[in-house]
C-alpha positions as CSV (number, residue, x, y, z in Angstrom):
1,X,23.3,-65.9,-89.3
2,X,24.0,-64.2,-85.7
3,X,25.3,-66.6,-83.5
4,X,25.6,-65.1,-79.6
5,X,27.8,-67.2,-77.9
6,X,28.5,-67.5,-74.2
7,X,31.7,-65.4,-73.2
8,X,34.3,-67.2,-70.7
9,X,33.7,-69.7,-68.2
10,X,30.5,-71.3,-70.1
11,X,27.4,-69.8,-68.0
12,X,25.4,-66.9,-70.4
13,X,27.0,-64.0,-70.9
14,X,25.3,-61.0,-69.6
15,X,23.3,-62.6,-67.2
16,X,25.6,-62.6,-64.2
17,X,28.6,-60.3,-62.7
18,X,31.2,-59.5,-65.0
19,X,34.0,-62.1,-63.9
20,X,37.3,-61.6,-62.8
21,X,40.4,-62.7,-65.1
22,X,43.7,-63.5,-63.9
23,X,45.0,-59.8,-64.7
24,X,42.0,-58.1,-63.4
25,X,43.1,-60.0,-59.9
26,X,46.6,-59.3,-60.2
27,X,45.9,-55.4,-60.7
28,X,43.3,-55.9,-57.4
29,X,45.6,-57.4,-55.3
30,X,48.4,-55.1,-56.5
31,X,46.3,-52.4,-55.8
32,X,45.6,-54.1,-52.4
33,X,48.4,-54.0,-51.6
34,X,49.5,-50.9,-51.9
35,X,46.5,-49.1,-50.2
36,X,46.9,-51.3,-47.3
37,X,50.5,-49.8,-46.7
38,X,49.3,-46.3,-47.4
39,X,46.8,-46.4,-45.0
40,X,49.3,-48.1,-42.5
41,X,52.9,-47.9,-43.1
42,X,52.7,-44.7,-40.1
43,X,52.2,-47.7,-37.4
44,X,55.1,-49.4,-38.2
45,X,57.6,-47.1,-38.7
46,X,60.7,-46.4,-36.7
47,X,60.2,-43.4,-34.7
48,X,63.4,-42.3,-36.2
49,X,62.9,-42.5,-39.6
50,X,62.8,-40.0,-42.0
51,X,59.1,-41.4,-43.2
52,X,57.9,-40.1,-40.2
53,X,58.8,-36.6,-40.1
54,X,57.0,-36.9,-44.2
55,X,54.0,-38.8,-43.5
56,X,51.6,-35.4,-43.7
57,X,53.3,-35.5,-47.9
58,X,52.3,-39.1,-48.0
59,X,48.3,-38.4,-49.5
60,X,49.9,-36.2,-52.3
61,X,52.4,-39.5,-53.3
62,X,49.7,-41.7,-53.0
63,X,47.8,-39.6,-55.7
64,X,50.4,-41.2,-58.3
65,X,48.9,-44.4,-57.6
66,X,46.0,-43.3,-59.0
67,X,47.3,-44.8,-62.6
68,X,46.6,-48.2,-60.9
69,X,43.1,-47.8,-60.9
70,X,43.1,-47.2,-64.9
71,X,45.5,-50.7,-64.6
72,X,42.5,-52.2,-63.0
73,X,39.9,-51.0,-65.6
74,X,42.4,-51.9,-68.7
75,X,43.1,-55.7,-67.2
76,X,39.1,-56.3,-66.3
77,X,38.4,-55.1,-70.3
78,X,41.3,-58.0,-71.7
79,X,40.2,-60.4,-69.3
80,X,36.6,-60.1,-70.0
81,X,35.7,-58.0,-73.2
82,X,33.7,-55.7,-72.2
83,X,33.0,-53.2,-74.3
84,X,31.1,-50.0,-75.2
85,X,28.1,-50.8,-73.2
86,X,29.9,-51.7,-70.1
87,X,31.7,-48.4,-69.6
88,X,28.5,-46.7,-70.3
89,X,26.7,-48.7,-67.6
90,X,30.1,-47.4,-65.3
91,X,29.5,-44.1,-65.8
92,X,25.7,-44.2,-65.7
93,X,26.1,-45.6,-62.1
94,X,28.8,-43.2,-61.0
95,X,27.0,-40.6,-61.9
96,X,23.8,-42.0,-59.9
97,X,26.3,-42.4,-56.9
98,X,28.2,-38.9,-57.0
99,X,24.3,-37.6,-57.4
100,X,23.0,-38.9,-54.5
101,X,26.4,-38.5,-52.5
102,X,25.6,-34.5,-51.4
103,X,21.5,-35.1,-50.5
104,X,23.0,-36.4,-47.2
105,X,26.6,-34.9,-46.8
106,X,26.6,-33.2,-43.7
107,X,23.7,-34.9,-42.0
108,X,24.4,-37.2,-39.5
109,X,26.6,-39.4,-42.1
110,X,23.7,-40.2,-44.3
111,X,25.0,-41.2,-47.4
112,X,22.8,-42.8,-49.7
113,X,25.6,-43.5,-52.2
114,X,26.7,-46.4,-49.8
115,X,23.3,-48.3,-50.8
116,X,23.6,-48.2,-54.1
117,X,27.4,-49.0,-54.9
118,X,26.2,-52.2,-52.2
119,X,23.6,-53.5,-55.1
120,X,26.0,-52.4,-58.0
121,X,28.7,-54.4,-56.4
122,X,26.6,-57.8,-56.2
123,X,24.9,-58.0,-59.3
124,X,28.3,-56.7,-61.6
125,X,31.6,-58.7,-59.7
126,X,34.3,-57.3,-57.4
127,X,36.4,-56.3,-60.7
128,X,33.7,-54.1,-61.9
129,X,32.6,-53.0,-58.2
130,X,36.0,-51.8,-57.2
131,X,36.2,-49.6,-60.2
132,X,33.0,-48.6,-60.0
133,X,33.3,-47.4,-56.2
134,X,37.0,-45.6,-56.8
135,X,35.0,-43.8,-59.8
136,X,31.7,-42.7,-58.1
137,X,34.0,-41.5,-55.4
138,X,36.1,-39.5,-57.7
139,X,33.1,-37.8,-59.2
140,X,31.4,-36.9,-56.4
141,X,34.6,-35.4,-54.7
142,X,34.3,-33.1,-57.8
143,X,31.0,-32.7,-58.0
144,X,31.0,-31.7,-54.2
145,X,34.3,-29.9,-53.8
146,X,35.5,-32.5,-51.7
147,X,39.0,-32.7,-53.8
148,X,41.7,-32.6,-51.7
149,X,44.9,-35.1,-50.0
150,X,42.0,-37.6,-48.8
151,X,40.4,-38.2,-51.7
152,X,42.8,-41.0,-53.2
153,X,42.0,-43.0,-49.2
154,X,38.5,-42.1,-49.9
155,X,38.8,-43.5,-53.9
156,X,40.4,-47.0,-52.7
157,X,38.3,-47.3,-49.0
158,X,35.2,-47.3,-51.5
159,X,37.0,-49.5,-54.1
160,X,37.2,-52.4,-51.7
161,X,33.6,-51.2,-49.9
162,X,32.0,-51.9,-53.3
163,X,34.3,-55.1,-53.8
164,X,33.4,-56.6,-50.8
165,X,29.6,-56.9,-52.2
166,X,30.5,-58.9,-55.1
167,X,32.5,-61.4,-53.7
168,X,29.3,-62.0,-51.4
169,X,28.1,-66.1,-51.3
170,X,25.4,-66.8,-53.6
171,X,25.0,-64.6,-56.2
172,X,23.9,-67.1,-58.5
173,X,21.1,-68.3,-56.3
174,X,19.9,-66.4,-53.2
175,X,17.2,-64.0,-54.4
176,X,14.2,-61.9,-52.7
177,X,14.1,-61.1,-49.1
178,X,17.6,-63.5,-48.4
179,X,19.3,-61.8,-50.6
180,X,18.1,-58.2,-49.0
181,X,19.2,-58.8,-45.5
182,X,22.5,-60.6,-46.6
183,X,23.1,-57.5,-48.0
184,X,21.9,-55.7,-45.6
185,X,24.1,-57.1,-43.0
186,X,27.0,-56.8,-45.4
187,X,26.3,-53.0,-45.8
188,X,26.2,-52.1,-42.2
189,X,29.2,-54.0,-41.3
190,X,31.4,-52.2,-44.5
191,X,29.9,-48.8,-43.6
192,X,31.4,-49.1,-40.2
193,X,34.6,-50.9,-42.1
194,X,34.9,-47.8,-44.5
195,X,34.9,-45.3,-41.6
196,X,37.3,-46.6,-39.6
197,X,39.5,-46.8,-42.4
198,X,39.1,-43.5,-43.4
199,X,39.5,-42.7,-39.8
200,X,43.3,-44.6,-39.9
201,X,43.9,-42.0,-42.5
202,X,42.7,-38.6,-41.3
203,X,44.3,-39.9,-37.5
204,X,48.0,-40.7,-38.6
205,X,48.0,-38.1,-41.2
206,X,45.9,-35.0,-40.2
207,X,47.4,-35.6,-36.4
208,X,44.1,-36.5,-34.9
209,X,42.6,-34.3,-32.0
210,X,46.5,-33.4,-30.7
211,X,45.7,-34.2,-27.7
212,X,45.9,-37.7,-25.7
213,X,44.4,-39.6,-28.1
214,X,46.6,-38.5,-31.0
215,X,48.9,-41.0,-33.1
216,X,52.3,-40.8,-31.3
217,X,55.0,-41.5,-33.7
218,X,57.1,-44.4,-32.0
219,X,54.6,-45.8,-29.7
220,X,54.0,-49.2,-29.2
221,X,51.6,-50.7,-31.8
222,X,49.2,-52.1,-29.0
223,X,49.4,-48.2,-27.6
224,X,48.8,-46.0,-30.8
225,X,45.6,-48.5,-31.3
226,X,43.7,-47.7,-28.0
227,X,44.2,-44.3,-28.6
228,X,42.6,-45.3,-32.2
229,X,39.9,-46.9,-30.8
230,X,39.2,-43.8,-28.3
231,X,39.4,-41.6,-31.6
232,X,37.1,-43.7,-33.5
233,X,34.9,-43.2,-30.7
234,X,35.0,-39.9,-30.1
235,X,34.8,-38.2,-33.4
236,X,32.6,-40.4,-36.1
237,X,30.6,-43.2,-34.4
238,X,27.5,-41.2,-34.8
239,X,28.2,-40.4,-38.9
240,X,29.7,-43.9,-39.1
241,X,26.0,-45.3,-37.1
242,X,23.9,-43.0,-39.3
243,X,25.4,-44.3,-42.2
244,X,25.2,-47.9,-41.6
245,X,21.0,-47.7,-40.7
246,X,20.5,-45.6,-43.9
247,X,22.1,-48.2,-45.6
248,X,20.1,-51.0,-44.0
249,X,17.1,-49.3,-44.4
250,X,17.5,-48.4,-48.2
251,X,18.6,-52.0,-48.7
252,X,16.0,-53.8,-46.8
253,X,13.1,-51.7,-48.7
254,X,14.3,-50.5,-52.0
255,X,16.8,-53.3,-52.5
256,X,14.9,-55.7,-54.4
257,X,13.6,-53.7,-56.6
258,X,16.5,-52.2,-57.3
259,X,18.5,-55.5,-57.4
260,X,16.0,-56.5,-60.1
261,X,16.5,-53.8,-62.8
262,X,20.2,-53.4,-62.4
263,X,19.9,-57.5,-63.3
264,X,17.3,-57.0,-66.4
265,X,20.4,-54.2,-67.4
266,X,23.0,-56.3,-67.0
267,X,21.2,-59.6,-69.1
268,X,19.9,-56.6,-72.0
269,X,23.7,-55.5,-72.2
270,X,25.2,-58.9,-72.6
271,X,28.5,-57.6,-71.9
272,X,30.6,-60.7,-72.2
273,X,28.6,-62.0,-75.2
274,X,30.6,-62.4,-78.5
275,X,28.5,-62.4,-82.1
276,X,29.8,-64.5,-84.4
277,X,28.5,-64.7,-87.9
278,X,27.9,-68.5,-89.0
279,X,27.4,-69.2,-92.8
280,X,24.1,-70.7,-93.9
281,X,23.8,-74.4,-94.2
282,X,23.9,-74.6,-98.3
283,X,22.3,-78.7,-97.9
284,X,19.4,-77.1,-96.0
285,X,15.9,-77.9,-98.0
286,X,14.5,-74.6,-99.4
């Protein structure tokens, strides 16, 4: 007879977010790691370095990290055993992200994408949510013509935005209207998070306004980061604003709901559940 057994760690299989192995966090934090210089290395340089005069090539050598991201997705499928029906579930959702990605490009930074790779992250783990973010942003880069030096920042900055929501507190517990506005509040923090960090990259590497708020090559740290600050402020607070209170709307008011089916999913696909086949009792009566 079928025997479904409980995959690793002892809690049902299925029923909660796809947990994180010791490879899947070495490939995150690798990945971390990496990202974090990308986006920063610029800062700390000396002013006469060679790096400096090369950081405009730096997007196109990031792109080679890309592999990482399949290192990720490789690590999470050892350490867990997902199969068949998890990568389907991945690419349903990416393709629900990169969909609803253009009905707000353009506008005002409203981004509906944002709310849903929020919920995906918290009901499937920061293994799956990082993966899941990178690939929604991938395919909605193509699906918008957005390809281009940025999109590897824009692949990672919505790796750890989709992260962040699964390694939220109480995932196995807080439900309803708690969970909505922790989420909430999570959301409209990261959405300001993921512009400024998108901002670090277009202001070292596209040269910012050339003007006095510019990066300046050399600087002192403590200088090059007011004139951030004054860039940040001058050329995305209002997408980075109309982002965050779409998100907080759509998650306040749809999140629930939404929260709900993406859990009956997740418990019907029993990703982590092994079948074993047990042979019948042959003392049995009958």
């Amino acid at each position: 007879m079928a025997d479904r057994r409980p995959g690793r760690g002892g809690a049902v299989s299925g029923s909660g977010p796809v947990r994180l192995g010791p490879r899947s966090v070495a490939a995150l934090v690798l990945v971390g790691l990496v990202g974090v210089v990308a986006f920063g290395w610029p800062l700390l340089a000396d002013p006469g370095s060679g790096l400096i005069a090369h950081r405009a090539d730096a997007p196109w050598l990031f792109a080679a990290l890309l592999p990482l991201l399949v290192a990720v997705v490789v690590a999470t499928i050892a350490d867990t055993g997902m199969d068949a029906k998890a990568v389907a579930m991945l690419g349903v959702l990416a393709a629900a992200g990169a969909a609803l990605r253009p009905l707000g490009a353009g506008t005002a930074g409203l981004e509906p994408m944002f709310f849903l790779m929020v919920l995906s992250g918290r009901v499937l783990g920061p293994g799956f949510g990082f993966v899941l973010g990178a690939v929604t942003m991938f395919a909605s880069a193509l699906l918008t013509g957005g390809v281009g030096p940025w999109m590897p920042f824009q692949m990672l900055a919505m790796g750890w935005f989709t992260m962040g929501a699964g390694l939220l507190p109480g995932g196995d517990r807080l439900r309803g209207r708690t969970e909505a506005v922790l989420l909430g509040v999570y959301g409209t923090v990261a959405s300001f998070a993921y512009g400024t960090v998108m901002n670090l990259q277009g202001w070292i590497y596209i040269g910012g306004l050339s003007s006095g708020i510019s990066f300046q090559p050399g600087d002192p740290l403590q200088e090059n980061l007011v004139r951030f600050l004054a860039y940040c402020l001058a050329t995305s607070l209002g997408w980075d604003l109309g982002r965050a209170a779409l998100t907080l709307v759509l998650t306040l008011t749809a999140g629930p709901a939404v929260l709900r089916a993406l859990r009956r999913a997740t418990r019907r696909a029993a990703f982590e559940t092994q079948v074993t086949f047990e042979a019948p009792d042959r003392g049995a009566p009958g």
